[in-house]
N, C-alpha and C positions, 0 to 999 in steps of 0.2 A: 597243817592245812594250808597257809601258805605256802610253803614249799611245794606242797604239790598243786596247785594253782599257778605258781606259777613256771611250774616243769607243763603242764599242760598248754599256758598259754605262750609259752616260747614256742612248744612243737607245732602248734595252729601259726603262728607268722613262720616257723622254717616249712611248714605245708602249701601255705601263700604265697612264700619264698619261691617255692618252685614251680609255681604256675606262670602266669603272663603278665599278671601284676606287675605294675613300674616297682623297679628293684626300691630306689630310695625311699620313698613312703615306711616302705613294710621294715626295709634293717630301722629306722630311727626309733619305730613305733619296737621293735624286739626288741632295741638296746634299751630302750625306755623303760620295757617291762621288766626286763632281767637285772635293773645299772641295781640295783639291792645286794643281790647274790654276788654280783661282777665285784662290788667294790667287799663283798666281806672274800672275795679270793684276795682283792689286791691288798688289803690290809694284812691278811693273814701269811701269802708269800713274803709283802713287806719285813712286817715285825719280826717274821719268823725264821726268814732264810737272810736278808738283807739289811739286818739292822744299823750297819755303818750308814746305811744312805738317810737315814732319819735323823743325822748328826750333821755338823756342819763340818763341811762348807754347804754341802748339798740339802741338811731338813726336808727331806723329800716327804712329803704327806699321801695318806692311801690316795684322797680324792684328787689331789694333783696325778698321781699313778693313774689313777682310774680316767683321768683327762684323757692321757696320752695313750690308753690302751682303747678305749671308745673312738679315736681317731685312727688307730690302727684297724680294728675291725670292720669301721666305714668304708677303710680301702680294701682290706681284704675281703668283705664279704660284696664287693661289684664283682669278682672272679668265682669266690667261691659258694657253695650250696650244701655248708651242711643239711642232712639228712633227716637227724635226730638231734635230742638235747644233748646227749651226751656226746658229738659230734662237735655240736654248739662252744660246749664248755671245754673242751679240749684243745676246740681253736684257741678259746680266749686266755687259758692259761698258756699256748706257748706263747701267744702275743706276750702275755705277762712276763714272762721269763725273759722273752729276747727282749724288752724293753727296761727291765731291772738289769741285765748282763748288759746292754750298752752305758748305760748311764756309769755301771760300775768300770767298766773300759775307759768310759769318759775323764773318769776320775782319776781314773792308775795314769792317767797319760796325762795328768796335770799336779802332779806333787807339788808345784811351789803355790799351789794353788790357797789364798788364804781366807781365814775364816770368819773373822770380825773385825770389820774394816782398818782392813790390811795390817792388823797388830797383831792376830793371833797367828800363826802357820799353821796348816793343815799338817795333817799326822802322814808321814810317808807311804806311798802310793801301794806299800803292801797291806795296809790295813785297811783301802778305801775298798768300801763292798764285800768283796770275795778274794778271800785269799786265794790260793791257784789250785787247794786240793777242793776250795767250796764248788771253784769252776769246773773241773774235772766232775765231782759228784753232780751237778746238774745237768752236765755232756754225756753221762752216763745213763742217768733217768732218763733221758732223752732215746736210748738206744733200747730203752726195754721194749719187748712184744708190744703192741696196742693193745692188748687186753689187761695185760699189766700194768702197763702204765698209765691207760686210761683210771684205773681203781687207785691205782697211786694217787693220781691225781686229787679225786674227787674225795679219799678219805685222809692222805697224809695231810694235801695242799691246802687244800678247802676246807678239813676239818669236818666232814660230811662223817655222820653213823653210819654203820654199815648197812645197816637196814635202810636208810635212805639210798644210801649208795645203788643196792643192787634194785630198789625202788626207779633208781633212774634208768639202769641199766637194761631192766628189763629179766633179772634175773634173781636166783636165789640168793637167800644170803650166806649161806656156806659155800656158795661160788663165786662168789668178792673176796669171804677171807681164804679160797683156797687161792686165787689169783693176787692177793697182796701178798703172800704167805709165800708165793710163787716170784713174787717182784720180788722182795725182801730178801730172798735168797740167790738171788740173781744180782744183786748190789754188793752183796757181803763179798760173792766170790769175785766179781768183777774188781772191784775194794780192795781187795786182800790188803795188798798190800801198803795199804794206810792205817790199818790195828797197831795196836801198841804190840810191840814184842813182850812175847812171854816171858822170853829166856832172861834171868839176872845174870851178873857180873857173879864171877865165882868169886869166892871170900879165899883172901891173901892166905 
């Protein structure tokens, strides 16, 4: 019931949104309504995809995350007009993303960077964040269809059921897992070539 309360109440201010309405009123009053959902994306990307950054030097906290992506959306939604929720939410998880991938940039480019006052050293700049196949895998998500990845998004990222999923989407629910079914196979082949080899060493 909440959930769908407030899928309804974001799409009423993205309706508002795009009338005559003074833009700032209406984003502060959506981000307000949605900061629930917004910060179980950032916790969930966090813990889930970016665990180094929750470590020191950096201890990055979801609701610190969710500062800086609320400040991104401020500026990004004076240009833009999402349509729909799901529109909505697809903005804010790329915010999320380009805002976890710079912090972790941030970090690869300060190795001597230290961790407790100045006595411990930071762990060298290949373990801060994302190593370079995690970054490659999220530049890839990023290339899937929009109907794919939007479902990516909302069931891998978000942790969304499916049934809520196609709930937002506006569509079935054997048309979410045939479109994740769809992403998912679109990752693997794109992937390839980061599986472990099959093949063993032949025996002497």
């Amino acid at each position: 019931m909440v959930e769908a309360n407030t899928t309804a109440a974001v799409q009423c201010y993205l309706d508002e949104l795009a009338g005559d309405t003074p833009a700032e009123p209406v984003v502060r009053a959506l981000l307000g309504r949605a900061v629930r959902r917004l910060n179980q994306l950032c916790a969930t990307l966090l813990y889930r995809h970016y665990p180094r950054l929750t470590r020191p030097p950096l201890n990055l906290q979801s609701n610190e995350l969710l500062g800086a992506v609320v400040e991104r959306l401020l500026k990004a939604l004076r240009e833009a007009r999402p349509a729909s929720v799901r529109e909505f939410f697809a903005l804010a998880a790329q915010h999320m993303r380009w805002e976890l991938n710079d912090l972790a940039r941030s970090l690869d480019e300060q190795p001597d960077m230290v961790a407790v006052d100045g006595l411990v050293p930071a762990p060298p700049g290949s373990d801060s964040g994302l190593s370079s196949e995690c970054r490659r895998i999220i530049a890839v998500i990023d290339t899937l269809p929009p109907e794919e990845r939007e479902v990516f998004d909302l069931v891998r990222l978000q942790g969304m059921p499916q049934v809520e999923a196609a709930a937002v989407l506006g569509v079935a629910p054997r048309t979410v897992k045939r479109r994740l079914d769809r992403g998912l196979l679109l990752l693997a082949e794109r992937l390839s070539d980061l599986r472990p080899s099959d093949t063993r060493p032949e025996t002497p």
